[in-house]
BAMARDREN-238014 format. One record per residue (C-alpha): residue in three letters; residue number from 0; x, y, z; chain. Coordinates in steps of 0.02 Angstrom, whole numbers. Layout:
BEGIN
r=ALA; k=NUM; u=X; v=Y; w=Z; c=A .
...
//
This chain:
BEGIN
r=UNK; k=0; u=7425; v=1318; w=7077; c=A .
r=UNK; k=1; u=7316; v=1164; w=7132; c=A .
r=UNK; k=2; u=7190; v=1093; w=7042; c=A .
r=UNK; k=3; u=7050; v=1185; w=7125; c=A .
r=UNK; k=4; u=7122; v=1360; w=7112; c=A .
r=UNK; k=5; u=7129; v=1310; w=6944; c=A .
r=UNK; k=6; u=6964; v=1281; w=6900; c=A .
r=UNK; k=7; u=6899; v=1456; w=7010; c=A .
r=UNK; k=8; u=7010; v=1557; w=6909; c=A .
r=UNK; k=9; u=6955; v=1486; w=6743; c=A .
r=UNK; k=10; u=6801; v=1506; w=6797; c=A .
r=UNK; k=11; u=6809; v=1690; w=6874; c=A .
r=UNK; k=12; u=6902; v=1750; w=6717; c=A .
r=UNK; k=13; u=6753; v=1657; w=6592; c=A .
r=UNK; k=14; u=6619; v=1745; w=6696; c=A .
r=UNK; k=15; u=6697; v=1922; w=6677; c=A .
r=UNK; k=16; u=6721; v=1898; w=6480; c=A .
r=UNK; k=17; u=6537; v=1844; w=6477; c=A .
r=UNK; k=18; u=6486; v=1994; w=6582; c=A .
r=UNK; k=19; u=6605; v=2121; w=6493; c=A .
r=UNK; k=20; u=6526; v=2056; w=6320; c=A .
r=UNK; k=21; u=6345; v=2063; w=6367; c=A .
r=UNK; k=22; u=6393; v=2246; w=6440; c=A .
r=UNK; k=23; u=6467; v=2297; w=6269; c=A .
r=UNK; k=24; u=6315; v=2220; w=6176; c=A .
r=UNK; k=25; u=6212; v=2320; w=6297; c=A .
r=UNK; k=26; u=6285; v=2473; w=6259; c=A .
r=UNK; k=27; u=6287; v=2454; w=6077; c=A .
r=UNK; k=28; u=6119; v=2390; w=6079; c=A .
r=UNK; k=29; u=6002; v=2519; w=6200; c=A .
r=UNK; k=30; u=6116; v=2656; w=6212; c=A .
r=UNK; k=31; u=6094; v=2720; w=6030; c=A .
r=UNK; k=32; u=5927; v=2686; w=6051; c=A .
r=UNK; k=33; u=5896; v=2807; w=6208; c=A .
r=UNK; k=34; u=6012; v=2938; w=6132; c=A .
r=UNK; k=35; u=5912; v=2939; w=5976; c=A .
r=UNK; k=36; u=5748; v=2945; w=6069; c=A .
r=UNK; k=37; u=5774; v=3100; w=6183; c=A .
r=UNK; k=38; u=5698; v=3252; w=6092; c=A .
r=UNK; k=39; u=5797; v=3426; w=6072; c=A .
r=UNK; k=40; u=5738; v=3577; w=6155; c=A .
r=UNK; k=41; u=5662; v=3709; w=6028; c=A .
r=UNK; k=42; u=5662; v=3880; w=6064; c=A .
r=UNK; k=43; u=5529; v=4009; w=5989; c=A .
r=UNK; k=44; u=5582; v=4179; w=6007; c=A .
r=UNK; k=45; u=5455; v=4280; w=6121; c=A .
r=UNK; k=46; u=5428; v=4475; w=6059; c=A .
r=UNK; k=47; u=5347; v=4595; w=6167; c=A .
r=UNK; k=48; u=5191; v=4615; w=6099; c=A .
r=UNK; k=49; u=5023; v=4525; w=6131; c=A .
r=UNK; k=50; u=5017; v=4449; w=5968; c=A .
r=UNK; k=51; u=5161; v=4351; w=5955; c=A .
r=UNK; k=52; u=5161; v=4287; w=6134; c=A .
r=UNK; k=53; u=4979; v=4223; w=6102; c=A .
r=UNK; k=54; u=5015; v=4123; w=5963; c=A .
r=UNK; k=55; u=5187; v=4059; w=6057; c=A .
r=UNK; k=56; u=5106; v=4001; w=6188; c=A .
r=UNK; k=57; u=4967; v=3919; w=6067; c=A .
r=UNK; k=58; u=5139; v=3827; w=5975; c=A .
r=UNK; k=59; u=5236; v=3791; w=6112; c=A .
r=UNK; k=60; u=5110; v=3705; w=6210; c=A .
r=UNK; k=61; u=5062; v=3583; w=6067; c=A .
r=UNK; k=62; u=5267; v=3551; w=6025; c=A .
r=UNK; k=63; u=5269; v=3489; w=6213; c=A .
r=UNK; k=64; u=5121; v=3410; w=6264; c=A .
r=UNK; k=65; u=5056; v=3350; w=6091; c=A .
r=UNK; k=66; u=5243; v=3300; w=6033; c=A .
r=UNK; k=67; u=5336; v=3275; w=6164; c=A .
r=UNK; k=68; u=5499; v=3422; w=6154; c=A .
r=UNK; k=69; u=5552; v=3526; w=6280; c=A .
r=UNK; k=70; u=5510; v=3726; w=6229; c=A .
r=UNK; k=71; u=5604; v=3879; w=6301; c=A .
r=UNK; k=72; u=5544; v=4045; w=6262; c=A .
r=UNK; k=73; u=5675; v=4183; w=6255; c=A .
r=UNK; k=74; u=5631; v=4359; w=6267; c=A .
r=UNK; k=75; u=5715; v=4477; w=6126; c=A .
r=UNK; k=76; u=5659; v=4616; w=5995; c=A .
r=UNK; k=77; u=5605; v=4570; w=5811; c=A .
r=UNK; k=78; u=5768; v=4600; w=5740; c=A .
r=UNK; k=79; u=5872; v=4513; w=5880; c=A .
r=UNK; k=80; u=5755; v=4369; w=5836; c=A .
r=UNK; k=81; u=5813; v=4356; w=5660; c=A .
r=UNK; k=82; u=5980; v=4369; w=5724; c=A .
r=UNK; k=83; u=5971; v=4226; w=5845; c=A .
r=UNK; k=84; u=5892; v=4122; w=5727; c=A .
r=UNK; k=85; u=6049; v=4169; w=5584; c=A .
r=UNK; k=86; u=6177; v=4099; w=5744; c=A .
r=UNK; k=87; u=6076; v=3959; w=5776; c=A .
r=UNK; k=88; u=5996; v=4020; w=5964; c=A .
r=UNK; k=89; u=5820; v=4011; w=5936; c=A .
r=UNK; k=90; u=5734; v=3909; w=5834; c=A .
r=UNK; k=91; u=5554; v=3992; w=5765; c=A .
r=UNK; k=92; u=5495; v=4169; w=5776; c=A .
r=UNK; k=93; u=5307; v=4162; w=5717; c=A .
r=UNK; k=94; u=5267; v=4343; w=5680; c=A .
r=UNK; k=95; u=5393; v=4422; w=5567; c=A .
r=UNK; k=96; u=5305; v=4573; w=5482; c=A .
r=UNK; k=97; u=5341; v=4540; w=5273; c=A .
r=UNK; k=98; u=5367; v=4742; w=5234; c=A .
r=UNK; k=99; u=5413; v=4817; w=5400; c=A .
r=UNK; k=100; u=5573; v=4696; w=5419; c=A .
r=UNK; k=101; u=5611; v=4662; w=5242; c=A .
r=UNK; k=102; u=5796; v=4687; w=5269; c=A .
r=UNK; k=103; u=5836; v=4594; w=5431; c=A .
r=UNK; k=104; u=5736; v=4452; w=5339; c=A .
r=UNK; k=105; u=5837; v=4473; w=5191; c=A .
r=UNK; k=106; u=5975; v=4457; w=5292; c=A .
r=UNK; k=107; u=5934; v=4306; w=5388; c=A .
r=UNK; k=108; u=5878; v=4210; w=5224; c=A .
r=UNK; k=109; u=6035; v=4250; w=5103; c=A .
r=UNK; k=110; u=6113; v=4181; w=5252; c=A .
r=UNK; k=111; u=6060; v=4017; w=5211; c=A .
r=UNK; k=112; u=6033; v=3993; w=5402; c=A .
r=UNK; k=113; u=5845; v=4020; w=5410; c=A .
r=UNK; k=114; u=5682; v=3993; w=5311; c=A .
r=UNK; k=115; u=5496; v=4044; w=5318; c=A .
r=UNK; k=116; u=5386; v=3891; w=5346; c=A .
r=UNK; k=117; u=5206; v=3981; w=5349; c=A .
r=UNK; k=118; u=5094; v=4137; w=5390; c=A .
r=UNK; k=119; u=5049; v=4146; w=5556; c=A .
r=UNK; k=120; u=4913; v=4255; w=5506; c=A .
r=UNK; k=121; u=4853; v=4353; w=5339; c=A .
r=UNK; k=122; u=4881; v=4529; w=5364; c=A .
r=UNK; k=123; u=4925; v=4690; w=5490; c=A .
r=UNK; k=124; u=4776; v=4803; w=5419; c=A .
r=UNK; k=125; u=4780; v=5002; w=5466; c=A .
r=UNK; k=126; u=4716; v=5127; w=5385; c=A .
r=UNK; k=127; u=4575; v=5269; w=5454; c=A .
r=UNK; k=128; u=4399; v=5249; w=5513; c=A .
r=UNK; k=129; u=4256; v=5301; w=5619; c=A .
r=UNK; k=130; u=4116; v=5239; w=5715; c=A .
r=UNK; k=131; u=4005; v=5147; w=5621; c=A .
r=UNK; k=132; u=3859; v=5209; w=5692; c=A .
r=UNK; k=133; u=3924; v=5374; w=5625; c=A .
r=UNK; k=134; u=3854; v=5316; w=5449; c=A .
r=UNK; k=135; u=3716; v=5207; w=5468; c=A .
r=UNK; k=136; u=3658; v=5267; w=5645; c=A .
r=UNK; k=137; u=3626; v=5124; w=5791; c=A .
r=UNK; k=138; u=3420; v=5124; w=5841; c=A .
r=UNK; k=139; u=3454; v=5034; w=5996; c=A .
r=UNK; k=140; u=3565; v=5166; w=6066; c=A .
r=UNK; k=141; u=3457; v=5308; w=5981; c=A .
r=UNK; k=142; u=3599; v=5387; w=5875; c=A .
r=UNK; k=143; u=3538; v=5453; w=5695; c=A .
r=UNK; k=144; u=3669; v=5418; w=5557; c=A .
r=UNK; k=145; u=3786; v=5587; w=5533; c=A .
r=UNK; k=146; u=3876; v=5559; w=5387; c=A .
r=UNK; k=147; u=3768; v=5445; w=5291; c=A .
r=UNK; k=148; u=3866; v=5490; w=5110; c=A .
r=UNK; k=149; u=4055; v=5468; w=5200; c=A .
r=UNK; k=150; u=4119; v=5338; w=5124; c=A .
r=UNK; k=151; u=4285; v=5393; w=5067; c=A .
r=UNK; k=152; u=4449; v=5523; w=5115; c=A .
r=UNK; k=153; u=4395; v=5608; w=4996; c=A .
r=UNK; k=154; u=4217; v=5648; w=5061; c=A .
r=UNK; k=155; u=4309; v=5718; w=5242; c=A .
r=UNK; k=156; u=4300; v=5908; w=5199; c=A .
r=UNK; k=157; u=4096; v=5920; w=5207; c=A .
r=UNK; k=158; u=4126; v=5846; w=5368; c=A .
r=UNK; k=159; u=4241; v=5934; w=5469; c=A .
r=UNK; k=160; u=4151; v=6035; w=5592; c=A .
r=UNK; k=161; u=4069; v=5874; w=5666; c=A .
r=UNK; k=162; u=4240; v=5822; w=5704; c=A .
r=UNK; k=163; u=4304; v=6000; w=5766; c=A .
r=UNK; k=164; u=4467; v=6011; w=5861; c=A .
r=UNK; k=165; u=4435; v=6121; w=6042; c=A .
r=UNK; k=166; u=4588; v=6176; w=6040; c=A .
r=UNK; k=167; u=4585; v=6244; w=5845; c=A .
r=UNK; k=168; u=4385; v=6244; w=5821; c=A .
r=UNK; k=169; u=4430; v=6311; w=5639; c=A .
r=UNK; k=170; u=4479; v=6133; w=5588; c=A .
r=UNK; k=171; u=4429; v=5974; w=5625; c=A .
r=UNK; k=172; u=4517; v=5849; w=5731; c=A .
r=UNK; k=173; u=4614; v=5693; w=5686; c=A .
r=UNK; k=174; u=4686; v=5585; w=5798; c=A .
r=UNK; k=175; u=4845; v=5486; w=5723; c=A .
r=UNK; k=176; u=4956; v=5349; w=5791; c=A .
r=UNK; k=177; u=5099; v=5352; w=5925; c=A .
r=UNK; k=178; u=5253; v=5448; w=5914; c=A .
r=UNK; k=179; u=5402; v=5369; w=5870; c=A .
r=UNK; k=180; u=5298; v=5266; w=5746; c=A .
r=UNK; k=181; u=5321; v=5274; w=5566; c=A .
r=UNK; k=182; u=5154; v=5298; w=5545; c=A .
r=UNK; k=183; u=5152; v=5448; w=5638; c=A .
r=UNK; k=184; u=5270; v=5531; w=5498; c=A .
r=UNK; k=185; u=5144; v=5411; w=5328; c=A .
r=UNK; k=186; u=4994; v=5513; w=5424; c=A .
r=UNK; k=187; u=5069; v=5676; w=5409; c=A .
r=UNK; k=188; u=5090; v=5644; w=5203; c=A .
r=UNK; k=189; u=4942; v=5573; w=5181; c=A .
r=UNK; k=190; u=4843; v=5717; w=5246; c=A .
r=UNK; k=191; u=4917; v=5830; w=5116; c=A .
r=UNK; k=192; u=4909; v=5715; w=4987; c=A .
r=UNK; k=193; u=4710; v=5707; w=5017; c=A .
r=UNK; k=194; u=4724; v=5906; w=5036; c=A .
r=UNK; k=195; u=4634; v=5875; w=5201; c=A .
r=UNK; k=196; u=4774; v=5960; w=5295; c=A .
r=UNK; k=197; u=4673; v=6125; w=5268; c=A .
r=UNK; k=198; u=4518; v=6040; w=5343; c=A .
r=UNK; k=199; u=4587; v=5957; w=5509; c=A .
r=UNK; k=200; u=4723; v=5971; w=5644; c=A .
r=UNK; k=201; u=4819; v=5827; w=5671; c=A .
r=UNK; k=202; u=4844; v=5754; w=5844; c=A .
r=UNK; k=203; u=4967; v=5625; w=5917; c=A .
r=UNK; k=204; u=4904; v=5538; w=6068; c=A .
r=UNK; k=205; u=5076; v=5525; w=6188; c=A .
r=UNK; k=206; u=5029; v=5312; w=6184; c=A .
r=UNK; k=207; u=4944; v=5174; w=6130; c=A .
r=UNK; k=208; u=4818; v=5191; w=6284; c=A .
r=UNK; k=209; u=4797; v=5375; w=6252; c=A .
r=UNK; k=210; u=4759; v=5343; w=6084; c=A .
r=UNK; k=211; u=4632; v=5180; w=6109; c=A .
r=UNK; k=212; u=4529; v=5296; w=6283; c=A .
r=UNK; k=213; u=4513; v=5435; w=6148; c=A .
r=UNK; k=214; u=4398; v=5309; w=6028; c=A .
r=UNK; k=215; u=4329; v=5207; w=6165; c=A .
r=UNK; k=216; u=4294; v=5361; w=6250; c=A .
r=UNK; k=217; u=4193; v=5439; w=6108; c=A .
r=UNK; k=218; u=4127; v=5286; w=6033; c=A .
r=UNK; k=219; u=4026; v=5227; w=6220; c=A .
r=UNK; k=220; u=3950; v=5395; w=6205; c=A .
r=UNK; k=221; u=3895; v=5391; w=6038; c=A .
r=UNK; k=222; u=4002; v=5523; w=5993; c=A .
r=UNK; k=223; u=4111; v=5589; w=5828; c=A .
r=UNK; k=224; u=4284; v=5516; w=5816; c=A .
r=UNK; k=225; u=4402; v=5508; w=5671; c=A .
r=UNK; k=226; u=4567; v=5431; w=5657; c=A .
r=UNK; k=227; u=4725; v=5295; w=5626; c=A .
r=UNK; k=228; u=4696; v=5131; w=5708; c=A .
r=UNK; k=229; u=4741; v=4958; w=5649; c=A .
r=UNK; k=230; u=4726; v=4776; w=5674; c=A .
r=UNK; k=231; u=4741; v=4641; w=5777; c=A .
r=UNK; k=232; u=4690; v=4732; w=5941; c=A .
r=UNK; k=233; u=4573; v=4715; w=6063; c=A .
r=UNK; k=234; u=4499; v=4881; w=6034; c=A .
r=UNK; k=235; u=4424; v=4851; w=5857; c=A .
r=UNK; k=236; u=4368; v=4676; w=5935; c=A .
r=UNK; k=237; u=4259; v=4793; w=6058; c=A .
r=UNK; k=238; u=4204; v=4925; w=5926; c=A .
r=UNK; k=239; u=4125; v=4925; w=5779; c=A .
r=UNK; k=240; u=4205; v=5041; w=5655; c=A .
r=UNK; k=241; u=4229; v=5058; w=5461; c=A .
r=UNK; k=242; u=4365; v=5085; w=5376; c=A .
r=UNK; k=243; u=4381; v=5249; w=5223; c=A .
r=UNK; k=244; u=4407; v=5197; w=5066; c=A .
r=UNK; k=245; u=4579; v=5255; w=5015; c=A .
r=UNK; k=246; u=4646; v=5244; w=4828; c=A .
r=UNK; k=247; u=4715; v=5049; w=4817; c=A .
r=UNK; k=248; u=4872; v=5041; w=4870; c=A .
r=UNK; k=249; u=4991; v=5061; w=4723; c=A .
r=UNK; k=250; u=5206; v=5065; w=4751; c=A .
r=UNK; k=251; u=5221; v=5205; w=4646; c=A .
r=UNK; k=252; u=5131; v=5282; w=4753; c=A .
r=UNK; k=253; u=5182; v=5226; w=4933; c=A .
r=UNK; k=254; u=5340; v=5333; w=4951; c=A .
r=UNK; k=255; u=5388; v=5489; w=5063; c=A .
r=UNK; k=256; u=5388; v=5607; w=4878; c=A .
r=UNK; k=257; u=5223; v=5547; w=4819; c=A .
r=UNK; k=258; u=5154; v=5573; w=5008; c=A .
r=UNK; k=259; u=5092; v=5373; w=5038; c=A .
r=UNK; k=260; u=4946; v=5437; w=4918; c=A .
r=UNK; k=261; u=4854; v=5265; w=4942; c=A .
r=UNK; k=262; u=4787; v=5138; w=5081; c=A .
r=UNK; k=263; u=4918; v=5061; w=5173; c=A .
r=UNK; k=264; u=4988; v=4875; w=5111; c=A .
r=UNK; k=265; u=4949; v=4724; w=5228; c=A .
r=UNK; k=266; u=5097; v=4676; w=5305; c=A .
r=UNK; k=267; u=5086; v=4493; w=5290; c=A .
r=UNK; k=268; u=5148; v=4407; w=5462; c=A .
r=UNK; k=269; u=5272; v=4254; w=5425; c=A .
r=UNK; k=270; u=5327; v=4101; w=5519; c=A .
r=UNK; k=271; u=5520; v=4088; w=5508; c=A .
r=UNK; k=272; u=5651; v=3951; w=5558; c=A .
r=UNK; k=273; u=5810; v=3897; w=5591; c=A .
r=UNK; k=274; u=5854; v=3768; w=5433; c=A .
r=UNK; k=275; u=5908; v=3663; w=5565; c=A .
r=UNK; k=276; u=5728; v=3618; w=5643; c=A .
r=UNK; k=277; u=5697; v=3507; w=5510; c=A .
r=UNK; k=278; u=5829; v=3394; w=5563; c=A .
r=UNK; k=279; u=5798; v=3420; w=5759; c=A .
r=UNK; k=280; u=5599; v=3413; w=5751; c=A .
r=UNK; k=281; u=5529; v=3409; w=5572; c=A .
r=UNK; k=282; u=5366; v=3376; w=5647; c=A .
r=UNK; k=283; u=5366; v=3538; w=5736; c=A .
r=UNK; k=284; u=5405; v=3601; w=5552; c=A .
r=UNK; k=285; u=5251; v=3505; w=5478; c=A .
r=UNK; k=286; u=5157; v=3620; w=5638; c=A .
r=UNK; k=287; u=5202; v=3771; w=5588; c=A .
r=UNK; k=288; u=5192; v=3735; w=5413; c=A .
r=UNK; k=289; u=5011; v=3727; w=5440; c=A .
r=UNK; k=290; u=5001; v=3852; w=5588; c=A .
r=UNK; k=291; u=4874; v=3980; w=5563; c=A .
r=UNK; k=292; u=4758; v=4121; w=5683; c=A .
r=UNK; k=293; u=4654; v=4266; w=5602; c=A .
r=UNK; k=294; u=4643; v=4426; w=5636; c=A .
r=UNK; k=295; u=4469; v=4400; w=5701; c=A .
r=UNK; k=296; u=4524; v=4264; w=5817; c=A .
r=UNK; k=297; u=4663; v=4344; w=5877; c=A .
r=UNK; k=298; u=4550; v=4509; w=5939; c=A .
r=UNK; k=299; u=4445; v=4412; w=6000; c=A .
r=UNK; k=300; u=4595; v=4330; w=6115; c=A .
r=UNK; k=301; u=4667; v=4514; w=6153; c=A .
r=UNK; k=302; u=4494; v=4583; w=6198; c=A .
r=UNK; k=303; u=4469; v=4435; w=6319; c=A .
r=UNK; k=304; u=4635; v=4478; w=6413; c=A .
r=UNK; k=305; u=4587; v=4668; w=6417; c=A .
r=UNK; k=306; u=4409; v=4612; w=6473; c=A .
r=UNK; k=307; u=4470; v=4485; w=6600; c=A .
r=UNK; k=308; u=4632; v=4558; w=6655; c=A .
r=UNK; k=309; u=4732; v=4400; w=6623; c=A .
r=UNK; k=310; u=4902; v=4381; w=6522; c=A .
r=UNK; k=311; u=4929; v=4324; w=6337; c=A .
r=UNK; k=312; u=4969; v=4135; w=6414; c=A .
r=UNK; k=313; u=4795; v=4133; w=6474; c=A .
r=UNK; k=314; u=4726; v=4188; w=6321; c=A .
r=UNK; k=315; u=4812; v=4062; w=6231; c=A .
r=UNK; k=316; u=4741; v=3932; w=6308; c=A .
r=UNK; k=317; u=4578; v=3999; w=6309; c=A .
r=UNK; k=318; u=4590; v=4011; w=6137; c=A .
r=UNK; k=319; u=4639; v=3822; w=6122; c=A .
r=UNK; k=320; u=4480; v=3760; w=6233; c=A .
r=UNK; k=321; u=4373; v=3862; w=6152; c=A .
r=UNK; k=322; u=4429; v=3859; w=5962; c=A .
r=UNK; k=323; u=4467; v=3661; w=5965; c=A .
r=UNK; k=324; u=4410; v=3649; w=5763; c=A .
r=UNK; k=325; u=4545; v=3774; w=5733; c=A .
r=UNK; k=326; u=4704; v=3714; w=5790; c=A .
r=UNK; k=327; u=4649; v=3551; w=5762; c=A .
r=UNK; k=328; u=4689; v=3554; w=5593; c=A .
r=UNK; k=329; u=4851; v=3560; w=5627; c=A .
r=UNK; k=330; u=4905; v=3406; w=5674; c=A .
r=UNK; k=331; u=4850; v=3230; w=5664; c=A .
r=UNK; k=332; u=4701; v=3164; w=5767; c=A .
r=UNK; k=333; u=4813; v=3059; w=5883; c=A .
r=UNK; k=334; u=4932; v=3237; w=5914; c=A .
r=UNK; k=335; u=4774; v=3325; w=5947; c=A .
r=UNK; k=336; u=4688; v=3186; w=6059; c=A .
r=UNK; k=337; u=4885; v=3249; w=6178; c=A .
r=UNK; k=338; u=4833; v=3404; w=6174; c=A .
r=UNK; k=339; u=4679; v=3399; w=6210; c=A .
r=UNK; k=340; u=4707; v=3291; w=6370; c=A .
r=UNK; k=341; u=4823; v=3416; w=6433; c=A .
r=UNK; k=342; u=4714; v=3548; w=6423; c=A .
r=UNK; k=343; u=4597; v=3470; w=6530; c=A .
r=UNK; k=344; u=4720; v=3450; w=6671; c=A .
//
């Protein structure tokens, strides 16, 4: 080899060492870097029921536009939530009812797999009521109070004929919840543990709508209505009624041989997580640690979607322009200032 080839070879093979080092230190340098920076997905598991998509929505849009992850929603029942979250699937389901799925969350958090982070909000309330108006009368529509002393269950059999049943006019009427619902069956007992099953027939409305037209329906005409509703809905957003006093609700009492002799308990609504989302996005955790809608805000949202015929994402954000000093609190002033902007858009 001459001289000249030499020196081009020495060169050439110089050159690619440089270039080959510089491409290592590249790669050991930045790629780390970008790895570390991309943000997981999290997944909230999305019930079908108003309530939980609301406050999805309300979560999921502040984990992507205020911090920056990618959110999928993924359709399931409560219990094939809990599941998911015990395999690792989803990350969050933000209504789990305390009582009504004590053993599924049992389940989940013996597991070791999942935790609950926060309340999404206070408390399920049901329990029977009528119009208000039905107690202390409404001047501006012209309706005289009916049943100024009811205040209690136990006050019900002095009143039955103003709640008479057309289709058994010896008893009054009451109007329970929907079949299939275990409430249909706690209505049944309590009637008999009051003694009231002598004074009133009870009736089960085939659905939810049936039941809701049937106190709408009497309330817009000023009329008697007595029955089993509960809370958050849009319906006691629109109405104003007041709950009967009930004994206070005691365990001894709230069993199928005792008859449920007492109010019903507040099912407390939880947040609950994968353990893993501390790891992936522990500010999401820090979120929903502090995550929190009441019952009054969350009629409001439902009546607005009834109202306005729009779907619980719509709601969601109406709630978020609207409520700002709410969710606010959630996150930091520079998270909120995101959030904000892209509500705007």
């Amino acid at each position: 080899m001459d001289k000249k080839n030499s020196f081009f070879a020495k060169t050439l093979a110089i050159t690619t060492a440089f270039l080959i080092s510089m491409f290592a230190f590249v790669v050991c340098s930045v790629g780390p870097a970008q790895a570390s920076s991309k943000k997981q997905t999290v997944f909230f598991g999305y019930g079908g029921w108003d309530t939980i998509q609301i406050m999805v929505h309300v979560a999921a849009f502040i984990t992507e536009h205020g911090y920056g992850y990618p959110v999928t929603t993924e359709m399931a029942s409560n219990v094939a939530v809990l599941s998911a979250i015990q395999r690792g699937d989803i990350d969050v389901h933000m209504e789990v009812a305390e009582r009504s799925l004590k053993e599924p969350l049992k389940k989940l958090l013996d597991s070791g797999r999942g935790e609950t982070v926060g309340v999404s909000y206070p408390g399920t309330w049901q329990g029977w009521l009528v119009p208000t108006y039905m107690i202390k009368g409404d001047p501006k529509r012209g309706i005289k109070a009916m049943t100024p002393d009811l205040k209690s269950v136990f006050d019900l059999p002095k009143y039955w004929n103003l709640f008479k049943d057309p289709e058994v006019p010896t008893k009054g009427r009451f109007y329970s919840c929907i079949p299939g619902w275990q409430c249909e069956k706690t209505n049944q007992h309590k009637m008999k543990a009051y003694g009231l099953d002598k004074y009133y027939n009870v009736v089960t409305p085939g659905s939810d709508a049936a039941l809701s037209a049937s106190l709408v329906g009497a309330f817009e005409k000023g009329k008697p209505w007595f029955g089993y509703y509960w809370s958050p809905t849009w319906v006691l957003a629109k109405v104003d009624m007041t709950p009967l006093q009930e004994p206070s609700f005691d365990a001894k009492l709230w069993t199928k041989e005792a008859n449920y002799a007492c109010e019903f308990p507040l099912d407390k609504n939880l947040i609950v997580t994968n353990v893993s989302l501390r790891d992936k996005a522990p500010e999401i955790v820090d979120l929903l640690v502090k995550f929190n809608m009441t019952v009054a805000q969350l009629n409001d949202a439902l009546l607005y979607m009834m109202h306005n015929k729009v779907d619980t994402k719509n709601a969601a954000i109406r709630f978020m322009n609207t409520d700002k000093a709410a969710w606010s609190q959630w996150v930091p002033a520079d998270i909120a200032a995101k959030v904000d902007k892209a509500l705007s858009k």
